[in-house]
C-alpha positions as CSV (number, residue, x, y, z in Angstrom):
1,X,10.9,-99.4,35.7
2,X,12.3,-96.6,33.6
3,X,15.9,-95.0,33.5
4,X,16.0,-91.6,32.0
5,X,18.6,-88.8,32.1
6,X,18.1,-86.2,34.1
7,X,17.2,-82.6,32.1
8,X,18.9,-80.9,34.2
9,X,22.6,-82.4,35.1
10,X,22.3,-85.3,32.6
11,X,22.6,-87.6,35.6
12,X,20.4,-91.3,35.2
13,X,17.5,-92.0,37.5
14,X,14.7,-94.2,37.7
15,X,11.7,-92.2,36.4
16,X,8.6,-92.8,38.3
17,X,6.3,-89.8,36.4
18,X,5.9,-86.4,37.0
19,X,8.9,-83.5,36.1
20,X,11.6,-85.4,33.8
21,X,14.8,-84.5,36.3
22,X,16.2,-86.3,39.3
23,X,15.7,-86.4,42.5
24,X,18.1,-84.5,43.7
25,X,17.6,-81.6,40.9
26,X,13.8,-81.9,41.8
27,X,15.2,-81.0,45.6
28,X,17.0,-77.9,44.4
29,X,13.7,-76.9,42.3
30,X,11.7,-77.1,45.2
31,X,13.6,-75.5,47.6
32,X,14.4,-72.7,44.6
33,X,10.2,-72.5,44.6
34,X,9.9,-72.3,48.6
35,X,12.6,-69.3,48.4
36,X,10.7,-67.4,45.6
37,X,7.1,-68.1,47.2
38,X,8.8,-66.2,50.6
39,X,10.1,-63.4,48.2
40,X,6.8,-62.4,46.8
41,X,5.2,-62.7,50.4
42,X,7.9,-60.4,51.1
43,X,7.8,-58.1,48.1
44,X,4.4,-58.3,46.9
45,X,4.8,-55.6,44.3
46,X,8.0,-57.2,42.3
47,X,7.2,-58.4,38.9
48,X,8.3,-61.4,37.1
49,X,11.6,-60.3,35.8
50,X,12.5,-59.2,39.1
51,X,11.9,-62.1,40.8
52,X,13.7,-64.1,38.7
53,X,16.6,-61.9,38.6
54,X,16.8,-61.5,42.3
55,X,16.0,-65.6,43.3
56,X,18.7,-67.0,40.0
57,X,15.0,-68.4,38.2
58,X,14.4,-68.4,35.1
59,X,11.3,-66.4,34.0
60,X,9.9,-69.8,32.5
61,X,10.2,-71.9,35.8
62,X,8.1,-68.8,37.6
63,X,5.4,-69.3,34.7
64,X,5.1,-72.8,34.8
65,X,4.3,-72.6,38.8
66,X,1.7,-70.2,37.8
67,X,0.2,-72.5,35.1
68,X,0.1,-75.4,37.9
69,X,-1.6,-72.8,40.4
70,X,1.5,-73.4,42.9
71,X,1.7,-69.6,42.7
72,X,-0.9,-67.5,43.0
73,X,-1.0,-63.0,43.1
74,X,-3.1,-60.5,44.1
75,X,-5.0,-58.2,42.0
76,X,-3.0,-55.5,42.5
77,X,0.1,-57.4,41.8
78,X,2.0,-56.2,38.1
79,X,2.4,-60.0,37.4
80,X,-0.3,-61.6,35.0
81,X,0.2,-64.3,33.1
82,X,-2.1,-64.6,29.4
83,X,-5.4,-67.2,29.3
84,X,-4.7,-69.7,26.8
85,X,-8.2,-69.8,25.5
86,X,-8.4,-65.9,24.5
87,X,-5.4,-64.1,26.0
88,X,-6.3,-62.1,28.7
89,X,-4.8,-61.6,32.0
90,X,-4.7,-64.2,34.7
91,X,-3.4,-64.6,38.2
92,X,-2.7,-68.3,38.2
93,X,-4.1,-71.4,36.3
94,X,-4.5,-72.0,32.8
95,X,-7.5,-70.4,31.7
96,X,-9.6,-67.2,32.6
97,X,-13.2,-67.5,34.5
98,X,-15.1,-66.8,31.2
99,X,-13.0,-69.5,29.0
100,X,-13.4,-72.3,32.3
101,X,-17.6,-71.8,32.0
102,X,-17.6,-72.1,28.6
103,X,-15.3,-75.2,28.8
104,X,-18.2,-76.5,31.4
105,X,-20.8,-76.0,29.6
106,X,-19.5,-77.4,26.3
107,X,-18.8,-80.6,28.5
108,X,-22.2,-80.2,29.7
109,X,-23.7,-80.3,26.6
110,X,-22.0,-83.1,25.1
111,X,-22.9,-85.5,27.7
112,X,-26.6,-84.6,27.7
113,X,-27.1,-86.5,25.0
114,X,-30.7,-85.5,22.5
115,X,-33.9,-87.3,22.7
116,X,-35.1,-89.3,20.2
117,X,-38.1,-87.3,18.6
118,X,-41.2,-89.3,18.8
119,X,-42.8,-90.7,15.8
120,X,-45.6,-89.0,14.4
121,X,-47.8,-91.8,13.3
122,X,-50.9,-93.2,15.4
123,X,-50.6,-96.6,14.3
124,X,-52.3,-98.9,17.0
125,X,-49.9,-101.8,18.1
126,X,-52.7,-104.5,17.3
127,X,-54.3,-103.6,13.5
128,X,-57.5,-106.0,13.7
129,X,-57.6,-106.0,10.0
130,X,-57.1,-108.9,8.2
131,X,-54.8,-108.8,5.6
132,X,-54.5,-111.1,2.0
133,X,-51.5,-112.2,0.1
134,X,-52.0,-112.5,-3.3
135,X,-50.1,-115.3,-5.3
C-alpha cells in the first residue's frame, strides 16, 4: 500500500490509483462536478468562464471532465474544447472524429502484418539429377 499527500489539503492517505487527492477532497470534487453538470442542464448557453466563475471551478477542472468525456455539450453550445491531434473544435474527448479514424486505421494497418512475397524460382522439390563431387 501507498501513502501519498493529498494535492489538494496536503493531508496523507492511502493511494489506491486514480486522481492523486484524498478521499475526502475527491468527495468535494465530485459533488463540485454534480453541481456544475446541473448548471449547464440549467444554462445550456453559459461558456466555460462563466461556469466556472458562477460554480467556484477552476477553468482547468471543467476541461479535464471534458477530456475524460464526463461532460459533454451540444452543438450549439459556445464551449469547445481543441483536438489534440490537429486543433479543432470538440465537444468532449480527446480527439476529433477525423484524428480517431486515422488513429484506427494506423492501428489497423500495423497489425495486418505483409505477406511474404513468393519466390520466383520453379525449382522442383525432388531434382532427379545426379550430382558429382570432385576431389
Amino acid at each position: 500500500m501507498e501513502v501519498r499527500n493529498c494535492r489538494n489539503c496536503g493531508r496523507l492517505f492511502n493511494y489506491l490509483g486514480g486522481m492523486n487527492i484524498c478521499p475526502a477532497c475527491r468527495e468535494i470534487v465530485e459533488e463540485k462536478f454534480q453541481q456544475v453538470k446541473e448548471y449547464i442542464r440549467t444554462n445550456p448557453r453559459a461558456n466555460i468562464q462563466e461556469i466556472a466563475d458562477d460554480n467556484d471551478v477552476a477553468t482547468s477542472q471543467i476541461r479535464q471532465w471534458i477530456r475524460e468525456e464526463r461532460l459533454q455539450f451540444a452543438d450549439d453550445s459556445p464551449v469547445g474544447i481543441e483536438c489534440e491531434g490537429c486543433g479543432a473544435t470538440i465537444k468532449t474527448g480527446k480527439y476529433c472524429d477525423s484524428c480517431k479514424t486515422n488513429m484506427a486505421n494506423i492501428l489497423k494497418n500495423s497489425i495486418n502484418k505483409p505477406k511474404a512475397p513468393e519466390s520466383t524460382s520453379k525449382r522442383q522439390p525432388h531434382d532427379t539429377k545426379m550430382r558429382f563431387l570432385e576431389k
